[in-house]
C-alpha positions in Angstrom: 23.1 -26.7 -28.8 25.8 -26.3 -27.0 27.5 -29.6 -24.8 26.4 -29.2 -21.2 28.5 -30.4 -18.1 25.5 -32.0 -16.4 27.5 -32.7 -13.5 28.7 -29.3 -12.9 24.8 -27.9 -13.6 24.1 -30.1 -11.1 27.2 -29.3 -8.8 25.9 -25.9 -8.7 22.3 -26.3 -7.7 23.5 -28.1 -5.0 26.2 -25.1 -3.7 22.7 -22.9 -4.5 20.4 -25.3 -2.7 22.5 -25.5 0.3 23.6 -21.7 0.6 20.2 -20.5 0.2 16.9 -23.1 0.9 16.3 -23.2 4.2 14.1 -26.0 6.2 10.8 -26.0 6.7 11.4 -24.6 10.0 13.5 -22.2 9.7 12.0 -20.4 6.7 10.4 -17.1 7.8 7.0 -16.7 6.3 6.8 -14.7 3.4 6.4 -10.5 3.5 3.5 -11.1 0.8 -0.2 -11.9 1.1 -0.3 -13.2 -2.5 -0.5 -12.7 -6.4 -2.6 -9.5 -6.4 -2.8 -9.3 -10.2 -0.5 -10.0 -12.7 -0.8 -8.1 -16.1 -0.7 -9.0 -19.5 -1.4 -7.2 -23.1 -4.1 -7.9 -25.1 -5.0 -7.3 -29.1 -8.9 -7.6 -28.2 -11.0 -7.4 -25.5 -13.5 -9.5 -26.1 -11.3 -12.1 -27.7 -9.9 -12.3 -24.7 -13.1 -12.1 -22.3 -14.4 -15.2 -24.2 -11.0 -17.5 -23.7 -10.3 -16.7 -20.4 -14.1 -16.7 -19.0 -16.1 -19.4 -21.2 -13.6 -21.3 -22.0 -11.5 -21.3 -19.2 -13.9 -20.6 -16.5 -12.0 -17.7 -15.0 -15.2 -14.8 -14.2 -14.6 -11.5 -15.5 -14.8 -9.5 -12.1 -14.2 -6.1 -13.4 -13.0 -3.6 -16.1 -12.3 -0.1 -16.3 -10.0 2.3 -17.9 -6.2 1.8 -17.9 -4.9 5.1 -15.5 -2.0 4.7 -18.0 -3.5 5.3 -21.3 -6.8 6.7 -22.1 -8.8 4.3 -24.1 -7.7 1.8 -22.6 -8.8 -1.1 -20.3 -8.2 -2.9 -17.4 -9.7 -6.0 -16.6 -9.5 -8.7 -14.7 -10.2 -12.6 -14.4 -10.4 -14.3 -10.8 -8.3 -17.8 -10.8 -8.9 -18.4 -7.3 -7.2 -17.5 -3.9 -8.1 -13.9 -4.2 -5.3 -14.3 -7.1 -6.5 -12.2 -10.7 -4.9 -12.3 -14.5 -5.4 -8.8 -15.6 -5.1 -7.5 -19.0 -4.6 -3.8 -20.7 -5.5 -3.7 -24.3 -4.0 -0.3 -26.4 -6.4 0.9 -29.1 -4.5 2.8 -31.7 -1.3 1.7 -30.7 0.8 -1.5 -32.7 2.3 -3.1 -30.1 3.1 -6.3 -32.2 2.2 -10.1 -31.2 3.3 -11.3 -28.1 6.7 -12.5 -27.8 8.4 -15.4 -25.6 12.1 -14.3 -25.0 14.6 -15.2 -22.2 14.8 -12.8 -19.7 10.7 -12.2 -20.2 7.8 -14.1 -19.3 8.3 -18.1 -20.2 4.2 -19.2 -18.9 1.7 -18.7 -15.6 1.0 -21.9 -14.1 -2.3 -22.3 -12.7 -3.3 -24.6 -10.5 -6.6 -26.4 -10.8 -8.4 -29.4 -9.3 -7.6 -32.9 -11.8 -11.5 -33.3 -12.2 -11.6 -29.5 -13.3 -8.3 -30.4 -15.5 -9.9 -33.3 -17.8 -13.1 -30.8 -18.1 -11.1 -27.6 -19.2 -8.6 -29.9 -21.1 -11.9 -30.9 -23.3 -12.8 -27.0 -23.4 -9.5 -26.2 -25.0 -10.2 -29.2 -27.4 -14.1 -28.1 -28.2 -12.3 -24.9 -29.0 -9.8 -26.3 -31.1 -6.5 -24.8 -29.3 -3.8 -27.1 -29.2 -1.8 -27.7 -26.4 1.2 -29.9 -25.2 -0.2 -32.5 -22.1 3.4 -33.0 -19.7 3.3 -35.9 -17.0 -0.1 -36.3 -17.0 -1.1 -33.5 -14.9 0.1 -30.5 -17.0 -1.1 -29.1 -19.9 0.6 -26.0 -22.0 -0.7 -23.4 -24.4 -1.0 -20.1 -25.9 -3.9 -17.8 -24.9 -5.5 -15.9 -28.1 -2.8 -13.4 -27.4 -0.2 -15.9 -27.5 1.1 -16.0 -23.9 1.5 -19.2 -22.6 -0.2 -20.9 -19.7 0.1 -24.2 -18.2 -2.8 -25.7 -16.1 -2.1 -28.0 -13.7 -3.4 -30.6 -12.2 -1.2 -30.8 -8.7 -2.1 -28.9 -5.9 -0.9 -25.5 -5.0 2.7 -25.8 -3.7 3.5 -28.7 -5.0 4.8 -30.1 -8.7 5.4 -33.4 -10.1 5.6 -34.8 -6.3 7.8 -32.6 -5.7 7.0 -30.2 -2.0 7.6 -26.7 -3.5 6.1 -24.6 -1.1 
């Protein structure tokens, strides 16, 4: 690793910070209505179904064939909001194990009540997946496809105590 200028990081998030976050007040609501779906490969279906529904409690609401490729599904998972995970598997086709590289996806954060945190915490220990618990209110780990999630424990738009949204 290479020696950082921690001031100078810093330094720099502030000019960011001040040329581009704006107050509360002045922010202009955002052009979106929300996370629609976000999409994510799977090596099998019903690996997946079972992780993501029994053990993480996110319902299977639907599943049909991927437009893209024939053979293929779509499905998706409900975690809240009117927000879905969806996944496409690829029968016949290698696409390889998942891999984490900059400039790709790094994890989805989901957030979930604290009461609901302990409970799926000891799912993903029943099930045996291990997992790295941050700052008491986050825990990270790889789905069976080995993307990584975190659940957390703080409420939507906000992290570590931190206002984010």
């Amino acid at each position: 690793m290479t020696d950082l200028d921690l001031a100078a990081i810093d330094a720099e998030r502030d000019r960011i910070r001040t040329a581009h976050l704006k107050p509360d007040a002045e922010r202009p609501a955002s052009t979106a209505r929300g996370l629609h779906h976000f999409a994510l490969v799977c090596s099998d279906v019903e690996e997946t179904i079972r992780f993501y529904q029994d053990v993480l409690g996110f319902p299977l609401t639907e599943i049909f064939e991927n437009r893209d490729y024939p053979g293929s599904n779509h499905f998706f998972f409900d975690v809240g909001h009117d927000n879905l995970i969806a996944f496409f598997d690829f029968p016949g086709l290698d696409v390889g194990p998942y891999a984490e590289v900059l400039g790709g996806l790094h994890h989805i954060a989901i957030s979930v009540a604290p009461d609901v945190w302990e409970r799926l915490r000891a799912n993903l220990d029943a099930a045996g997946v291990e997992y790295l618990e941050e700052s008491g209110t986050s825990i990270y780990f790889r789905d069976p496809n080995g993307a990584r999630l975190e659940l957390i424990a703080d409420p939507l738009g906000e992290m570590y105590g931190t206002k984010v949204l």
